[in-house]
C-alpha positions in Angstrom: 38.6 23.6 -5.5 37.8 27.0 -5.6 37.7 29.6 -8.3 38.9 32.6 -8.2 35.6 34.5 -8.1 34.2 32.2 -5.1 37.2 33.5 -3.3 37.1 37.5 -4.3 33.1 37.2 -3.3 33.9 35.3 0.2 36.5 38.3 0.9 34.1 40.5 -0.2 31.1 39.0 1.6 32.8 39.3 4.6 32.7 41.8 7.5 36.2 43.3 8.2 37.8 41.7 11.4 37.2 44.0 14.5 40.0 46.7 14.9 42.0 45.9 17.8 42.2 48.2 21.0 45.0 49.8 22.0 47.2 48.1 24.5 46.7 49.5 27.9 44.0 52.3 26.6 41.5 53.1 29.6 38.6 51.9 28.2 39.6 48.7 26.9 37.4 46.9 29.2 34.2 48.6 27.6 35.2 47.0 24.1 32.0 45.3 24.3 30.1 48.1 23.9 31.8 48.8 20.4 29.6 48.4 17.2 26.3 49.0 15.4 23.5 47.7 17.1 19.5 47.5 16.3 16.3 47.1 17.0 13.0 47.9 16.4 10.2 48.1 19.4 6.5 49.4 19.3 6.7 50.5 15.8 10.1 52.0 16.2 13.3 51.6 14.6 16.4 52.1 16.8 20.0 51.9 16.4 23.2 52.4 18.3 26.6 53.1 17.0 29.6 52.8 19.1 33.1 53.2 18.5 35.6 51.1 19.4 38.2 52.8 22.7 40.8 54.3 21.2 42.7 57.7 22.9 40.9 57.2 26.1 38.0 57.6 24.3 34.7 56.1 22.8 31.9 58.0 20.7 28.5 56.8 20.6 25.1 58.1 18.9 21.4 57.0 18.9 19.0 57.3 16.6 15.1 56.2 16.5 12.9 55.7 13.1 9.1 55.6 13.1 7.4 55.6 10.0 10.1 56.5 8.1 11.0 59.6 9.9 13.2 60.3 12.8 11.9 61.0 16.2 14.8 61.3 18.6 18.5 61.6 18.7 21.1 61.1 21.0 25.4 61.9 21.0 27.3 59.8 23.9 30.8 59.4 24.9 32.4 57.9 27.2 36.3 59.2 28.2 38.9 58.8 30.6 38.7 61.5 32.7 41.0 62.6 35.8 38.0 61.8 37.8 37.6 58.2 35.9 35.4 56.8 33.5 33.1 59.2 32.7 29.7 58.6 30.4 28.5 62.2 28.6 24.9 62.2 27.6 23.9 64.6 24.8 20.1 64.0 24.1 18.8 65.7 21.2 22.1 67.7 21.0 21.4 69.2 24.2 24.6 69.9 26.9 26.3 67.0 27.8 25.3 65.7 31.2 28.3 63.0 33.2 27.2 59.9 34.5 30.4 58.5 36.6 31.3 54.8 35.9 30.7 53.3 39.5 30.7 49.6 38.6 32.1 47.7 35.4 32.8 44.4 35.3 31.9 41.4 32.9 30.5 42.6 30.1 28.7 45.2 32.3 29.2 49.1 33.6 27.4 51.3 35.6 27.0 55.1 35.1 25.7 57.4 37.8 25.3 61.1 38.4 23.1 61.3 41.8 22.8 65.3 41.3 21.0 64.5 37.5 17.0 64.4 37.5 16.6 61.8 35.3 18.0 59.1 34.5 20.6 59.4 37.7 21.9 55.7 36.7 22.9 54.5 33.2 23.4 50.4 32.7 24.5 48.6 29.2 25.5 44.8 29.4 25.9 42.4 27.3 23.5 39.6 27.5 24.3 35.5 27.0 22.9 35.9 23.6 25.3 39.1 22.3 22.3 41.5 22.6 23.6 44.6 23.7 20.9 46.0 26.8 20.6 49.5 27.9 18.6 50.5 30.9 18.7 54.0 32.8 16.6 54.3 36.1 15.9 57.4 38.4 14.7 57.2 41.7 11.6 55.2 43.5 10.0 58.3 43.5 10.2 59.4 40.1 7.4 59.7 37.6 9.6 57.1 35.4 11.7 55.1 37.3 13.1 53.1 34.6 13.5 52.4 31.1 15.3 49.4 28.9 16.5 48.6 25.9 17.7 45.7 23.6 19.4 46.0 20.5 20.9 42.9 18.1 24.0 43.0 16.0 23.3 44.8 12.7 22.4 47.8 11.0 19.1 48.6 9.2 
């Protein structure tokens, strides 16, 4: 039997249940995405927030930790646009830059934006494990053709 105080630290030990998405909002096939996600690579701690789609809308933001300090930054958002899905990239606060969803199905979506130096193509899927991946790729002939990314459940 438990006691009262087992039962007020259980409810308090544990994490809120998910908020549920909107019937019939745009995005609700990106749900996935939502959440705060971590990892730490080559010294570096990183960690992705995403909100949950809600309006048509979802609001994302990077940040990365070495040492203690931060070294980079990044605002995202993905909306419903009259043109479709459409991923805005804000690096280090800069303009946003659209990346067109062109593919998104199981647990995975594809952003491109041919016109866009670098990346021109931005990936996230979910692997078997529930890591979140991220991976943004240019062209063959780019000086950096690719990049990726894994991040865990959590928050540091």
């Amino acid at each position: 039997m438990m006691t009262a105080s087992l039962l007020v630290f259980l409810a308090l030990a544990s994490p809120p249940p998910a908020p549920a998405v909107p019937p019939g909002d745009p995005l609700a096939s990106l749900a996935w995405m939502a959440g705060d996600w971590m990892g730490v690579e080559r010294g570096v701690e990183m960690e992705e927030r995403w909100t949950e789609p809600r309006g048509g809308m979802m609001l994302g933001i990077h940040r990365d930790v070495k040492a203690g300090k931060a070294v980079d930054f990044e605002f995202f958002r993905v909306a419903a646009t009259p043109d479709g899905i459409v991923y805005f990239a804000s690096p280090r606060g800069r303009p946003a830059v659209p990346f067109k969803a062109i593919e998104s199905k199981d647990k995975r979506v594809v952003f491109e934006n041919k016109e866009h130096d670098f990346p021109k193509r931005i990936i996230y899927w979910l692997g078997g494990d529930g890591s979140l991946h991220a991976r943004i790729e240019g062209d063959p002939g780019d000086k950096e053709s690719a990049m990726e990314w894994t991040w865990k459940r959590g928050r540091f």
